[in-house]
Every structure is written in C-alpha cells, then in structure tokens.
C-alpha positions as CSV (number, residue, x, y, z in Angstrom):
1,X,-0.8,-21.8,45.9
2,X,-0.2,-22.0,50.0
3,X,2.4,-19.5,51.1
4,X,5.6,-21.2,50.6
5,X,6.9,-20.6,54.0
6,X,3.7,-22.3,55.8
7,X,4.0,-25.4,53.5
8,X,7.7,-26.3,54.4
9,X,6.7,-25.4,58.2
10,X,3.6,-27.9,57.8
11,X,5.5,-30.2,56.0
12,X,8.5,-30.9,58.7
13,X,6.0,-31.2,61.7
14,X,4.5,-34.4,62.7
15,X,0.4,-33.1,61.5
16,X,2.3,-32.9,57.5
17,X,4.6,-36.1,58.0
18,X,1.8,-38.5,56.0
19,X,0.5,-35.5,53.7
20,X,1.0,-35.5,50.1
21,X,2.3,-32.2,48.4
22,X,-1.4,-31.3,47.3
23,X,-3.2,-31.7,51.1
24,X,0.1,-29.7,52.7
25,X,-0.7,-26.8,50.2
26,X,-4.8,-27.4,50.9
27,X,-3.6,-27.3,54.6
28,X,-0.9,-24.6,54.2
29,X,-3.5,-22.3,53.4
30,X,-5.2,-23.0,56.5
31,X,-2.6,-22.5,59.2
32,X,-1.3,-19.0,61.0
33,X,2.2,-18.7,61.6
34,X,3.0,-16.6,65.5
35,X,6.3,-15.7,66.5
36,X,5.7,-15.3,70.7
37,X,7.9,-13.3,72.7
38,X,9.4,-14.2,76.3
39,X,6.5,-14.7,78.7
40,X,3.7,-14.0,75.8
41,X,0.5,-15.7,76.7
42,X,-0.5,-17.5,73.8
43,X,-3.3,-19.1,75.8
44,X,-4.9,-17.9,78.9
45,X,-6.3,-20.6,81.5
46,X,-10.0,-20.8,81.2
47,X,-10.3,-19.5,77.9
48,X,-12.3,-21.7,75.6
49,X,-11.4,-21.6,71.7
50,X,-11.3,-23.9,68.7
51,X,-7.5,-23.7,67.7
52,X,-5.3,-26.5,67.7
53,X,-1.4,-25.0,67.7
54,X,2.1,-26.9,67.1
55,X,5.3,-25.5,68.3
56,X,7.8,-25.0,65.6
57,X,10.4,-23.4,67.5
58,X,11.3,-22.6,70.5
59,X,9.4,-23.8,73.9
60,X,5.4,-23.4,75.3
61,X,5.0,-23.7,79.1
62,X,2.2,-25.0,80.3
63,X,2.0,-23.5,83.3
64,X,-1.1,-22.9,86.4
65,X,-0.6,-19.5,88.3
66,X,1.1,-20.5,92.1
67,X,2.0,-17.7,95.0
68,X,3.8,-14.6,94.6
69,X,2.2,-14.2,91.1
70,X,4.8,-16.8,89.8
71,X,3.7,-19.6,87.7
72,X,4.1,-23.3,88.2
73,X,5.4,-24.6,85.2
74,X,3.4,-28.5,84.7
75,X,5.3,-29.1,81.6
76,X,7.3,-27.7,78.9
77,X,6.1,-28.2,75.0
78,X,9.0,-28.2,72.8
79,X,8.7,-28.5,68.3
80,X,6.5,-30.7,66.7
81,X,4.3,-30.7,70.2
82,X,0.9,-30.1,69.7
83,X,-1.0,-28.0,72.3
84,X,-4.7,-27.5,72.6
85,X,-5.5,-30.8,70.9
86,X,-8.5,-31.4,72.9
87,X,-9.9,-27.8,72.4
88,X,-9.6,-28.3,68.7
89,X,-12.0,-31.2,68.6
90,X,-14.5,-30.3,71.6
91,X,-14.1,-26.5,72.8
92,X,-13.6,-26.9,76.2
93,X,-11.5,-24.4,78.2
94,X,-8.1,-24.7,78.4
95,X,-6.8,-25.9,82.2
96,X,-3.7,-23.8,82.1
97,X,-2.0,-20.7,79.9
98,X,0.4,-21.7,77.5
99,X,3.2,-19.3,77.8
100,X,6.1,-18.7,75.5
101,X,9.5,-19.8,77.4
102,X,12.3,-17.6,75.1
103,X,11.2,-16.2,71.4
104,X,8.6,-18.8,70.2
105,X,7.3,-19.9,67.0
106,X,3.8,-21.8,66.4
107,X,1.6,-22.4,63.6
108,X,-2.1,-22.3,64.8
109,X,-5.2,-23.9,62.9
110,X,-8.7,-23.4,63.5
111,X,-11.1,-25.9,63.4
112,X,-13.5,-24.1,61.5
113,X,-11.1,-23.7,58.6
114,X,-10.1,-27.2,59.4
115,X,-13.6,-28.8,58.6
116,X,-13.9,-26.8,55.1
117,X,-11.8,-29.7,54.0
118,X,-13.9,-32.0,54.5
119,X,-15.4,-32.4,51.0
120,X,-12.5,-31.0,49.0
121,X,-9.6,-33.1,51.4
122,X,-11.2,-35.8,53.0
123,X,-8.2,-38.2,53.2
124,X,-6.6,-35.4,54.1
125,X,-8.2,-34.4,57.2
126,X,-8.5,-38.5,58.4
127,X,-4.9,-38.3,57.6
128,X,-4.4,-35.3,60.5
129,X,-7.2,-36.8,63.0
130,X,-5.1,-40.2,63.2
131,X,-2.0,-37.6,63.8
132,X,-3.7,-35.9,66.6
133,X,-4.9,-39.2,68.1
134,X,-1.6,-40.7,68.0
135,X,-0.7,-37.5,69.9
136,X,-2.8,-37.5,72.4
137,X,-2.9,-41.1,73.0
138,X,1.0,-40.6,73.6
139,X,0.0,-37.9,76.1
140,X,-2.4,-40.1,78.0
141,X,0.4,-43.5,78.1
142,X,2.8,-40.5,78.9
143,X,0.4,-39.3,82.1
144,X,-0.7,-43.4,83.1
145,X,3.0,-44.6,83.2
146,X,3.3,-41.3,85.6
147,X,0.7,-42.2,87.7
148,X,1.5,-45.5,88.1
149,X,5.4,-44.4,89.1
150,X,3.9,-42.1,91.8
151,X,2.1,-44.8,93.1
152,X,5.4,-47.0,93.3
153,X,7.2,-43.9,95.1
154,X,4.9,-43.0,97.6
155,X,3.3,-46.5,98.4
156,X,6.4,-48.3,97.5
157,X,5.6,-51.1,95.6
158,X,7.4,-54.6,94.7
159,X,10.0,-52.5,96.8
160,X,10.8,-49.5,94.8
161,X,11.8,-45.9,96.3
C-alpha cells in the first residue's frame, strides 16, 4: 500500500485527476514528497535530470540570474503546476533554477521509476502522458498568445497600444 499521505497529495493534483484508486497507489509509491524553504533551489539552471515535479503548495520561481546577484523572476509556478515537464521526457538541461518563493511543497517523480509501470500500469502511465501533454500544450498556447500580444504592442497592430 502507497503511503497514504502521497496518495491523497497525487490524487488532488491535475497528474491523479483521471487515475483510478489502484494506478494513484501504483503511482503513490513512485513520487517524493519536498517541503522547500524560502529561496531553496530546487533546480539549478543548466542542470540536466530526469524528474518531473508538481507544486502542491506554496509557489516555484522560475527565475534566470540578472545583476547584482539578484534573480529575474520569468514566471511564478503556483499548485497543480508542473515544472520540468520537458526534462522528464527528454533530459535536457533546465534553462532556469526553480526557486522556492515562501515555504514550498512539491512531489517529484522520476522517470525511471515512472517507466517501471509500463507493463504493470500501462493505462496508467497513457493516462499521465495525455496530463503532461495537455500541460505543456497549455504552456506553449500560453507563450504563442504572448508573442503575438508583443507583437501588437510594439508594432501596433489593427491599432492596438
């Protein structure tokens, strides 16, 4: 049996949401519960790993270092956002550190324990893939409709300002 704690985490955050009780315990197992501190790196920029983490309390900035030593906050991760999405499925390095903003709680999973349910859970693991592609085809619509009201404000178009 999962710890009980993890399951009712993973079960109120979007990755559980289609789960049935038995793939939230098979995943329950799975998943690492961190509490973060103020200002704890949970992810340096540049670092390359394989864990995909969702924030269950509290608030993850994604942030690039600027001048002064002070960061440059890009944007501001806040429960049931997923953060290092991409990493999970390809292992690339991470563009920014992911710091905690305030006391912090995130459940992590890695993709190697991921893929061990591949024979024993397979409906639950398409289950979480179409999750995490929902996600981060929100995050690209998110960064295109963006784009495209830069473009209006600094080339002004169909007269907007």
């Amino acid at each position: 049996m999962a710890n009980s704690n993890n399951a009712d985490i993973l079960r109120h955050s979007p990755l559980g949401r289609e789960l049935t009780d038995a793939e939230i315990d098979a995943l329950a197992k799975l998943i690492v519960v961190r509490d973060l501190k103020d200002g704890e790196v949970l992810l340096a920029e540049g670092i390359s790993d394989s864990n995909m983490h969702v924030v269950v309390d509290g608030a993850i900035a994604v942030a690039k270092p600027g001048d002064g030593g002070r960061w440059n906050t890009l944007h501001m991760l806040t429960p049931g956002d997923f953060v290092g999405e991409l990493s999970f499925m390809d292992n690339a390095p991470h563009f920014a550190a992911l710091i905690a903003s305030g006391p912090t709680r995130v459940f992590s999973l890695s993709r190697e324990k991921f893929e061990t349910l591949i024979d024993t859970h397979p409906r639950a693991v398409y289950k979480a893939m179409c999750t995490i592609m929902r996600v981060v085809h929100a995050i690209q619509r998110r960064l295109s409709m963006q784009i495209v009201e830069m473009q209006n404000y600094f080339f002004k178009v169909h007269g907007r300002y």
